[in-house]
N, C-alpha and C positions, 0 to 999 in steps of 0.2 A: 525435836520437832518444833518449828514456831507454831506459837501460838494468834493467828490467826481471826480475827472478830470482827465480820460484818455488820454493822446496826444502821439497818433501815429506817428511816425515819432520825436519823442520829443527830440531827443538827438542832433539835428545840426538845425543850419537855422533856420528858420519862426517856428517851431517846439520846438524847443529851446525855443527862445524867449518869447512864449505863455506860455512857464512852468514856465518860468522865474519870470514872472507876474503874474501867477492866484499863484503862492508859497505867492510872495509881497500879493498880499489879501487874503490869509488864507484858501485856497482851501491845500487839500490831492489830493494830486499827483502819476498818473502811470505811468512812462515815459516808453513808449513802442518804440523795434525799433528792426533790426533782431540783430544787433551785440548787446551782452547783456553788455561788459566792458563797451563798450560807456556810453549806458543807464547808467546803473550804476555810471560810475562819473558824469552825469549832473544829477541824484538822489542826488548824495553827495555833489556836490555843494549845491544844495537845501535847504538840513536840514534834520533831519532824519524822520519827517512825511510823507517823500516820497519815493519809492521806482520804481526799477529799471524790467521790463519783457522785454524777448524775444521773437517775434512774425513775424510769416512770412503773413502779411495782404492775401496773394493770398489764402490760403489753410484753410480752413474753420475748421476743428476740432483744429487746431493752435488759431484760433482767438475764439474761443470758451472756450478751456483752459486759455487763456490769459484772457478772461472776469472772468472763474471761479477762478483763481486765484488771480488777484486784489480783488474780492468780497471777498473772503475768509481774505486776509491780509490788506484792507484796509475800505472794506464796498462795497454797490453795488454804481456801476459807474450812478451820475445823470448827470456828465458833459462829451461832448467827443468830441474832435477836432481828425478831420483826416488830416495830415500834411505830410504822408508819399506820396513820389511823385521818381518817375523817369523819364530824356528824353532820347531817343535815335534819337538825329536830323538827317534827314536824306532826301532827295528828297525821295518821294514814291515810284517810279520805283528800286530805290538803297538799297530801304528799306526792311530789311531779316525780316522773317515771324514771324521768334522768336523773334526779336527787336519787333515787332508788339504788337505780344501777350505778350511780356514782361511789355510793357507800359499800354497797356489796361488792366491787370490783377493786377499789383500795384495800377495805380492812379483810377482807375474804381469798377473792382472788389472787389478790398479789401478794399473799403469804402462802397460800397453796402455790406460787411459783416458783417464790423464793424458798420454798422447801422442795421443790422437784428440784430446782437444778443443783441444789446444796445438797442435797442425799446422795446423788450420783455421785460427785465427789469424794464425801465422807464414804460410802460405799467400797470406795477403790481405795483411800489410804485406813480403814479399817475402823472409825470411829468417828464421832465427833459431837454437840449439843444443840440446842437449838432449842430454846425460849419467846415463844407468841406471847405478845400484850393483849391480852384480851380487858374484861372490863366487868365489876360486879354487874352491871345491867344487860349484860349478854348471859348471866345464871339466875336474876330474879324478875329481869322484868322491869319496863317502865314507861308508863304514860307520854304520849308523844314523841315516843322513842322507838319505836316498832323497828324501822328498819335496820337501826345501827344495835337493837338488840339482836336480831336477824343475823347480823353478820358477826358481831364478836359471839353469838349463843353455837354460829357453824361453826366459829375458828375453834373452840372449845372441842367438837364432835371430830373434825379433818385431825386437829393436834392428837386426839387421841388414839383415832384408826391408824394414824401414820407413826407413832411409838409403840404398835405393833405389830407394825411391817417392818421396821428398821432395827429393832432391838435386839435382834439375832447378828445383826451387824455393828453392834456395838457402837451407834447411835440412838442417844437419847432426847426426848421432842417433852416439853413442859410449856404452862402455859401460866401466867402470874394476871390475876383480874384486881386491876385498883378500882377502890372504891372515888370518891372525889378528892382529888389533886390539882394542888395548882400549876396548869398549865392553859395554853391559851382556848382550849375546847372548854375549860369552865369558866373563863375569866368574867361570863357574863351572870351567872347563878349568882342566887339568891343566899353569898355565904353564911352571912349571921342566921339566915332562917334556918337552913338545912345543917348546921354543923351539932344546932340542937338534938338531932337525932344519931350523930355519929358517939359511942360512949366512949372513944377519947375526947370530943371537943372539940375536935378541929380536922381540919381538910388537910391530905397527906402533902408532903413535897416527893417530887420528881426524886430524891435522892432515896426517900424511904423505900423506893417499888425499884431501884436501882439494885439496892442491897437484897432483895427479892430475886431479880432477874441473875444477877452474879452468883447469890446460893445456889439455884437450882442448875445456871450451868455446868458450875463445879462441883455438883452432888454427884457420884457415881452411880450412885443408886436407887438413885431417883427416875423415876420415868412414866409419862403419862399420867402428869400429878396438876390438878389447878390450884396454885397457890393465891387462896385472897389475901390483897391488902389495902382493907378499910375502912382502920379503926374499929372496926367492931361494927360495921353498919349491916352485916350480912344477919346481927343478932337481931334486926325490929326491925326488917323490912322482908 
């Protein structure tokens, strides 16, 4: 059976990375993301076993096209990481409506989609994995962050209820929460300040939460599990 890897959000960041790696072990790749040139050159760096969609995760016949299309050109999807994420930081009172539902509807919504139409699949060929990014401040909490803890703290709760709805089907759902990483959501933080309190030292790379996202695919036994990774930040905060 090909092995099969959808990664939403695959063109930048933690997203990246994860393609980068399942390409190194010989997975076929669909690097999904809304801008399609992107997609497309982190396709072509790849190799040409992979290729490149565009997909808006909020809007449900979008993601539905996007499964029937890889299926058609690459085979059906049995692996799928959801990496696709956005924040809008903000105090809550300061916080506009549409920032709101903008965050809730990317890092929430469109991973509850992209796991409804991936289950039905995996459902009918009798297995498959599926790994959500979620994020240490969607399990502790953070100041001016309410929303976008709001949505990675449901994706945590949706990833869990749904690895005990599909586990009988020999589909397994995990979730990997990084702590601070360099990618373009922190580019703007305060690093020398904050890495102070990380007890490695230092801010993760995209590739450390990669090798996170690829364990737990390829665990069999694993299911319904939140893997943190960062650096230790989960031990003083």
């Amino acid at each position: 059976m090909d092995r099969v890897c959808a990664v939403f959000g695959g063109s930048r960041g933690i997203g990246r990375a994860v393609a980068q790696l399942m390409a190194q072990k010989g997975y076929r790749l669909a690097i999904v993301a809304r801008n399609l040139e992107v997609a497309r050159a982190t396709a072509a760096e790849l190799g040409r076993d992979h290729l490149a969609f565009s997909c808006d995760v909020a809007k449900e016949r979008d993601v539905q096209n996007t499964f029937e299309d890889i299926e058609k050109h690459l085979g059906p999807v049995n692996f799928l990481v959801n990496a696709a994420g956005i924040n809008r930081d903000s105090l809550l009172v300061r916080t506009k409506t549409e920032d709101m539902i903008s965050q809730l509807h990317t890092n929430l919504l469109g991973s509850m989609l992209t796991c409804k139409v991936a289950t039905k699949s995996m459902i009918q060929k009798q297995g498959g994995s599926i790994v959500n990014i979620g994020s240490i401040i969607g399990l502790k909490g953070n100041a001016g962050q309410t929303v976008y803890s709001a949505s990675k703290g449901g994706l945590v709760g949706f990833s869990r209820a749904l690895a005990k709805e599909v586990a009988r089907k020999k589909i397994r759902v995990n979730v990997v929460a990084p702590g601070f990483v360099h990618t373009d959501m922190t580019k703007d933080l305060k690093e020398e300040q904050l890495k102070k309190n990380i007890p490695l030292g230092r801010f993760g790379e995209p590739i450390d939460v990669a090798h996170a996202v690829v364990f737990l695919l390829e665990s069999p036994y694993i299911t319904g599990h939140v893997l943190v990774v960062d650096g230790g930040l989960q031990l003083v905060i």
